[in-house]
C-alpha positions in Angstrom: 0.0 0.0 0.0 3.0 2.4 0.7 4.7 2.1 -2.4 1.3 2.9 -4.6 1.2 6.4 -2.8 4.0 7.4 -4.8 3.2 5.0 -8.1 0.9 5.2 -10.8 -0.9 1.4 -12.0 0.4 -0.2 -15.3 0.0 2.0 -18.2 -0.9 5.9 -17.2 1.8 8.3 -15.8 2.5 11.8 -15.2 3.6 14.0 -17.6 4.8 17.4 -16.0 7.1 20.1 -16.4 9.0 20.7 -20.1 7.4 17.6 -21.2 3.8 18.9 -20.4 4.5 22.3 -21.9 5.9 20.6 -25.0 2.6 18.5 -25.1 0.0 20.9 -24.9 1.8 23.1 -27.6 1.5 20.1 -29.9 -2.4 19.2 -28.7 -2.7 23.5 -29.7 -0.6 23.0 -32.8 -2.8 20.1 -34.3 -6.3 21.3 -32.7 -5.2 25.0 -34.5 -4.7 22.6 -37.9 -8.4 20.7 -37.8 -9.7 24.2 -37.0 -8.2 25.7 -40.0 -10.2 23.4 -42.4 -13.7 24.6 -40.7 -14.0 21.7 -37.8 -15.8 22.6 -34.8 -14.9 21.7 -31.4 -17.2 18.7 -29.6 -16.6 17.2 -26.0 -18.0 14.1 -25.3 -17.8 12.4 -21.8 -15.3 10.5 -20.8 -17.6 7.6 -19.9 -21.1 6.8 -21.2 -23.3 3.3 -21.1 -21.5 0.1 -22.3 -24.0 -0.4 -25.2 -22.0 2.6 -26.8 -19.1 0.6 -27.4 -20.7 -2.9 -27.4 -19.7 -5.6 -29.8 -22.6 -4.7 -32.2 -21.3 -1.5 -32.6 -17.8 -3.2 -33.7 -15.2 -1.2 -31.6 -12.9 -2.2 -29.1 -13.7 -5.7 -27.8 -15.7 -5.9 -24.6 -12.5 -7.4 -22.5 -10.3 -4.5 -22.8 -12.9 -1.6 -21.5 -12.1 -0.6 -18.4 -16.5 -1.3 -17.0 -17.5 0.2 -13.7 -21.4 0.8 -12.6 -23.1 3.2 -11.6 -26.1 3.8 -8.4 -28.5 2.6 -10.5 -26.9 -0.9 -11.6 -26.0 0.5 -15.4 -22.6 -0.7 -16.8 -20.8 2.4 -17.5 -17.4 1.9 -19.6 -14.2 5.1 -19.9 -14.2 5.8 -23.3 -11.6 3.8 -25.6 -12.8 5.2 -28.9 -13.7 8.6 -29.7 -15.8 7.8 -32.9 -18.9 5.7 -31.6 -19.1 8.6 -29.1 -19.6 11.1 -31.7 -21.5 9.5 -33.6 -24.1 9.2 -30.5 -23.8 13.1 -30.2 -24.1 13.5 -33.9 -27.3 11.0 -34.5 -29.0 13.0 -31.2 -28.0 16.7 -31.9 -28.0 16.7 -35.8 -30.7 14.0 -36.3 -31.9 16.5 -39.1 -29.5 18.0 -40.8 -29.1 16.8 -44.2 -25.7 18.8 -45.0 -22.8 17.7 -44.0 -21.1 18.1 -40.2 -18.0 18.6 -39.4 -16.5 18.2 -35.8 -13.3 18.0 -34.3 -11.7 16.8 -30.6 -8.9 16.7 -28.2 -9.5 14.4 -24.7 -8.4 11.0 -23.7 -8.9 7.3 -24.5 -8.6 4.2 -22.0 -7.9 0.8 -23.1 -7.4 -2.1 -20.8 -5.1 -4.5 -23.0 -3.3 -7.2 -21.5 -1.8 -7.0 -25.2 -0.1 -3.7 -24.3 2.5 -4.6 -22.4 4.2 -1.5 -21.7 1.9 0.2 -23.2 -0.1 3.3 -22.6 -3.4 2.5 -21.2 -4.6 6.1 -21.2 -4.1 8.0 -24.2 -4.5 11.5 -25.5 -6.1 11.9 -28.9 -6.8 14.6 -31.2 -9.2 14.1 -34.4 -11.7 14.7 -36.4 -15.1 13.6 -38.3 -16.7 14.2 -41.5 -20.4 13.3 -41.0 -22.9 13.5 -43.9 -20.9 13.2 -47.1 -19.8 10.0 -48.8 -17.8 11.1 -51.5 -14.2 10.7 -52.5 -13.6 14.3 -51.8 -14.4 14.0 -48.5 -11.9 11.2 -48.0 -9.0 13.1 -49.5 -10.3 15.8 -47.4 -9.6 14.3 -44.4 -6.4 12.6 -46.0 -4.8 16.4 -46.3 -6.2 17.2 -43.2 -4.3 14.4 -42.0 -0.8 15.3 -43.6 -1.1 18.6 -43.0 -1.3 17.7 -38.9 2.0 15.8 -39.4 3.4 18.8 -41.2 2.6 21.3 -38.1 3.8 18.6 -35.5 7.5 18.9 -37.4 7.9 15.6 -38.9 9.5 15.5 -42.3 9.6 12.0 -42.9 6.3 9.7 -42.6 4.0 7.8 -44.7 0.1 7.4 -44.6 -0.5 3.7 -45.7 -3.5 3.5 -47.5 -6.5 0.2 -47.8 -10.3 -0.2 -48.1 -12.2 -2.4 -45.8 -13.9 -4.3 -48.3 -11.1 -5.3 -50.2 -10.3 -8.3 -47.4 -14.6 -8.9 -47.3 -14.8 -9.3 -50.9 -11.6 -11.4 -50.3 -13.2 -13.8 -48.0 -16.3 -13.9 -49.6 -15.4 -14.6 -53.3 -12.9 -17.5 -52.1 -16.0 -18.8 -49.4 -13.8 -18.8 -46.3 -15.8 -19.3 -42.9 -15.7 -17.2 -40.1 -13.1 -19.3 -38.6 -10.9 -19.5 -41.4 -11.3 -15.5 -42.1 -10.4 -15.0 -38.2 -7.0 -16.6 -38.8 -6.5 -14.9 -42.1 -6.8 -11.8 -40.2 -4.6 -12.7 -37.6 -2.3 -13.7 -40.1 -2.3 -10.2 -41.9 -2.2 -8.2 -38.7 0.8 -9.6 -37.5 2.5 -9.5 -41.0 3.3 -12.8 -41.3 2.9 -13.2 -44.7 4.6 -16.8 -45.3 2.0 -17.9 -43.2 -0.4 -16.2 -45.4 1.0 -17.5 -48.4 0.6 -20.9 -46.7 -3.0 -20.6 -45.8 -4.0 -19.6 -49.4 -2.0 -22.4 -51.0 -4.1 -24.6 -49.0 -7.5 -23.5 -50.5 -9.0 -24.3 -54.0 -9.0 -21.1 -55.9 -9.0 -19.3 -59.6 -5.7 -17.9 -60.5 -7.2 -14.5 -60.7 -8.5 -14.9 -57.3 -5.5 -16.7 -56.2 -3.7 -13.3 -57.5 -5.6 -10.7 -55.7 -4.7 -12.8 -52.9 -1.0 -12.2 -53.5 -1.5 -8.5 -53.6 -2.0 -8.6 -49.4 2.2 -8.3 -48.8 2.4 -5.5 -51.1 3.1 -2.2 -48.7 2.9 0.4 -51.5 0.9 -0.5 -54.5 1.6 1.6 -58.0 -0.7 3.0 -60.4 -0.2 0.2 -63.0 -0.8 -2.6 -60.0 -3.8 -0.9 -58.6 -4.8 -1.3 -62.8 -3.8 -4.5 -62.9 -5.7 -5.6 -60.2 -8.8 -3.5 -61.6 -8.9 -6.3 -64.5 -8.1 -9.5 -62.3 -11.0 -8.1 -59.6 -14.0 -8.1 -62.9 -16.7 -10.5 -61.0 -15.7 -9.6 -57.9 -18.2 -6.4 -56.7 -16.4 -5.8 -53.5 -12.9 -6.1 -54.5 -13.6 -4.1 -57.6 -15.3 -1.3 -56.0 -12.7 -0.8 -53.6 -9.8 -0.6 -55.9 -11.3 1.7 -57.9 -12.0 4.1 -55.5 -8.4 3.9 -54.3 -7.6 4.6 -58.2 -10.1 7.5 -58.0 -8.7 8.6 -54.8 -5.4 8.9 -56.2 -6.7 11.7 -58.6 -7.9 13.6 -55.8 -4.9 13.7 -53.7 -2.8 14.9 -56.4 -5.0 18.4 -55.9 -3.4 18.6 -52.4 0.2 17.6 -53.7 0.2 14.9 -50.8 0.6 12.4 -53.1 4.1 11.5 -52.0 3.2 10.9 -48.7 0.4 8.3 -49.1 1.1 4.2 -50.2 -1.7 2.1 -51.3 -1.9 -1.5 -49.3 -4.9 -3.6 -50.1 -3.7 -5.7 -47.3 -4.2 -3.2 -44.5 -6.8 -4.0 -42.0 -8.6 -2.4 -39.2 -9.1 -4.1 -35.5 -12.6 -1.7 -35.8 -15.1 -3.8 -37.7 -17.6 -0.7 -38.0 -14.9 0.7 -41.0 -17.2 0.5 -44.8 -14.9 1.8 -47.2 -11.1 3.5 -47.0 -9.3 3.2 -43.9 -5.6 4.2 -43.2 -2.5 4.6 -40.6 0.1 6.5 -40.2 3.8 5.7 -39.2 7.4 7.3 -39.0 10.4 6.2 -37.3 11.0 6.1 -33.8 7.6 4.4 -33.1 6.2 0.9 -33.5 2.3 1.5 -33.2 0.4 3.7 -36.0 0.6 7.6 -34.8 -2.5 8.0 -36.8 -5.7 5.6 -37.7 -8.7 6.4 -39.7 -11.1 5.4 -41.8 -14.9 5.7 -43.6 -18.0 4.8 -41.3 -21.0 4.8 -43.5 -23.4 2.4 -41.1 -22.0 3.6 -37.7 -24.8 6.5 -37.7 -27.8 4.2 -38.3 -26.7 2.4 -35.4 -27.8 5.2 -33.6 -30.6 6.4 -35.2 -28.6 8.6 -37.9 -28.9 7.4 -41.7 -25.6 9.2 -42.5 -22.0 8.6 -43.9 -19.0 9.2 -42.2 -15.0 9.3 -42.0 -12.6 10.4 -39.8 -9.0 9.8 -38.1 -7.8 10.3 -34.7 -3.8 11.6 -34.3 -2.5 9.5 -31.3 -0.4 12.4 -29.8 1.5 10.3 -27.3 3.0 8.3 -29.8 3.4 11.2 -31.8 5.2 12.9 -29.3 7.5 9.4 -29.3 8.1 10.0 -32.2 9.6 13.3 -32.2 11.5 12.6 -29.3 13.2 9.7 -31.4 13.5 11.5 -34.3 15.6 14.4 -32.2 12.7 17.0 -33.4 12.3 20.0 -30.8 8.8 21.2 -29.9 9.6 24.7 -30.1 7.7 25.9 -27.1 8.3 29.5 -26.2 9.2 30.2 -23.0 8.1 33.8 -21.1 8.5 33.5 -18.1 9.9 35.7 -14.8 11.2 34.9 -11.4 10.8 37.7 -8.8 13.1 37.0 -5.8 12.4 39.3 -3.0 13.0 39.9 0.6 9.8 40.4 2.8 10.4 43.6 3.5 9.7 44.7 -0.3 6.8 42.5 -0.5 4.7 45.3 -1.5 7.3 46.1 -4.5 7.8 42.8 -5.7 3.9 42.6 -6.3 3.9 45.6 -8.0 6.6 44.3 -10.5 4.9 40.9 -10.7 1.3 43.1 -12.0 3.1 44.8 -14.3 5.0 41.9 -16.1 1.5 39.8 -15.7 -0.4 42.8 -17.9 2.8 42.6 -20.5 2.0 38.7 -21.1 5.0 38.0 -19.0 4.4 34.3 -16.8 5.7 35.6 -13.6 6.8 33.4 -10.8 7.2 34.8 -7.1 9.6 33.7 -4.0 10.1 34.9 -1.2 14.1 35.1 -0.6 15.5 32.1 1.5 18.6 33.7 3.7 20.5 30.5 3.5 20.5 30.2 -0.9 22.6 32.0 -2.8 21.8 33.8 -6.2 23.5 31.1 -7.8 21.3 28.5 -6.5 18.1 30.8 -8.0 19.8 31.0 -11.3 20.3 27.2 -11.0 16.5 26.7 -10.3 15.8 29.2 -13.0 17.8 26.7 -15.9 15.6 24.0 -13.9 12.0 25.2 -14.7 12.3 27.2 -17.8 12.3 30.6 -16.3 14.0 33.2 -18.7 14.7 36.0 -16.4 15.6 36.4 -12.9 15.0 39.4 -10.6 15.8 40.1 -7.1 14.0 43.0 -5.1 15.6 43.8 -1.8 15.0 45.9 1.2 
């Protein structure tokens, strides 16, 4: 019991000083970005009813919410997914509108993963979501939205890895798999082991065409004249056809933002989120295992909740993203303003009067009353320590 006075559980910590300040200039940075493009701000709670998030809704899996209850005997779960929230909000507060919505957030996620072994539990994430336009536009729009985020964060060097849900459903479905068999497929995929996927595929009767598309799972960053290619081979196939070309028509529309160099096509990317109908996508960059960004199209999500509308979105995973940076030895230029005011108690009176005044000039002004036994040396010292420019000392 005395050792968790001082400790945090598995997963969360503190984040404080220099650390903090660079943090909530990056949250600013990326919130100032989403803004920029006409989002508008949305809190949801941190916790609302389990049904929210339950399995029919196809977010995280029942097991890793973190479930409490409440006086009345309702499961209540901590939110481990912004989007199923705002869709809620968006299905009771715009259950009318029929042009599109467009919101944007900053708060923290919770996941209880015994997967996440070192692993943040708690999670800040800042995002946003298209609601009430289906088109491709709207997907590159969020696409941009999504580079340009990276862009203002200072990374130079990262790639947005682009699929489409239906690609692995039309998949499965042409070649008649069962849920079993599709679960380890999936499994397969997710953890990149593609020998294994190779293996599985070689063990089920199949059309060379089919048997092809198959082959195009390993490929991390398709080109023009395979995405083509695989256009012809996917002719009797709805699913896998309509989701190549709208990666093909996708394309077209990036190339508008001149973000085309930072976006790779993989027909073999896949989503833990089952509620995903059309593109999804992650973001990586070096320095970081995990994805520093996930998104994707959620046309049905809305009806779940009462909403016939289409969707997309993406969520930044600033903690990772901070990581990142961190890794990648890229400052957070945070701009420090900030004054000490030594003084001795008997010019108390004067060294508020100087605090006022820097205060009204935008000046952060830090006050302390003189200890006889330090020196001016050891003020300068704590000074370096907590990011304080400029040192003053008021005396009798």
């Amino acid at each position: 019991m005395e050792n968790q006075l001082l400790h945090t559980p598995d997963g969360v910590r503190d984040i404080y000083n220099g650390e903090c300040k660079k943090k909530l200039y990056l949250q600013d940075k990326l919130h100032h970005t989403l803004l920029k493009y006409g989002y508008h701000d949305i809190m949801t709670p941190t916790f609302e009813f389990f049904n929210i998030f339950g399995s029919d809704v196809g977010t995280t899996p029942s097991k890793d919410l973190y479930k409490f209850f409440d006086k009345e005997g309702n499961t209540l779960v901590l939110r481990p997914d912004f989007t199923p929230s705002i869709a809620r909000s968006a299905a009771k507060y715009y259950i009318e509108d029929d042009m599109p919505v467009k919101l944007c957030y900053l708060g923290n996620t919770f996941i209880n993963s015994s997967d996440y072994q070192g692993r943040l539990k708690e999670s800040t994430q800042c995002g946003a979501e298209l609601i009430g336009d289906g088109s491709i536009s709207a997907d590159a729009e969020i696409l941009s939205m999504t580079v340009e985020s990276m862009f203002e964060s200072g990374l130079k060097n990262f790639q947005i890895s682009v699929g489409h849900s239906q690609f692995f459903y039309g998949l499965t479905k042409a070649a008649g798999l069962s849920v079993e068999q599709e679960e380890n497929l999936r499994e397969l995929i997710a953890n990149k082991n593609f020998f294994g996927v190779d293996e599985f595929v070689d063990s089920l009767s199949m059309n060379d065409k089919l048997r092809k598309l198959f082959g195009l799972l390993d490929n991390f960053d398709l080109q023009d004249e395979q995405l083509m290619e695989a256009l012809k081979l996917a002719k009797g196939y709805d699913e896998i056809l309509s989701s190549i070309d709208t990666l093909l028509k996708l394309r077209e529309y990036l190339k508008a933002y001149g973000i085309e160099k930072y976006i790779s096509y993989e027909l073999g990317l896949i989503s833990d989120y089952t509620y995903y109908t059309g593109i999804i996508f992650q973001g990586y960059t070096y320095g970081t295992g995990e994805p520093i960004v996930k998104g994707g199209r959620y046309d049905k999500l809305l009806s779940h909740f009462g909403k016939d509308a289409a969707a997309i979105g993406f969520a930044i995973v600033v903690d990772q993203l901070m990581a990142a940076l961190s890794r990648q030895d890229i400052d957070v230029p945070v701009i420090e303003n900030c004054s000490l005011i030594v003084f001795e108690e008997a010019a108390y009176h004067a060294a508020i009067k100087r605090s006022m005044e820097l205060r009204r000039d935008g000046v952060n002004t830090q006050m302390v009353l003189k200890d006889k036994n330090k020196t001016k040396e050891d003020y300068a010292s704590y000074a370096v320590d907590n990011r304080i420019n400029r040192v003053e000392f008021i005396e009798e």
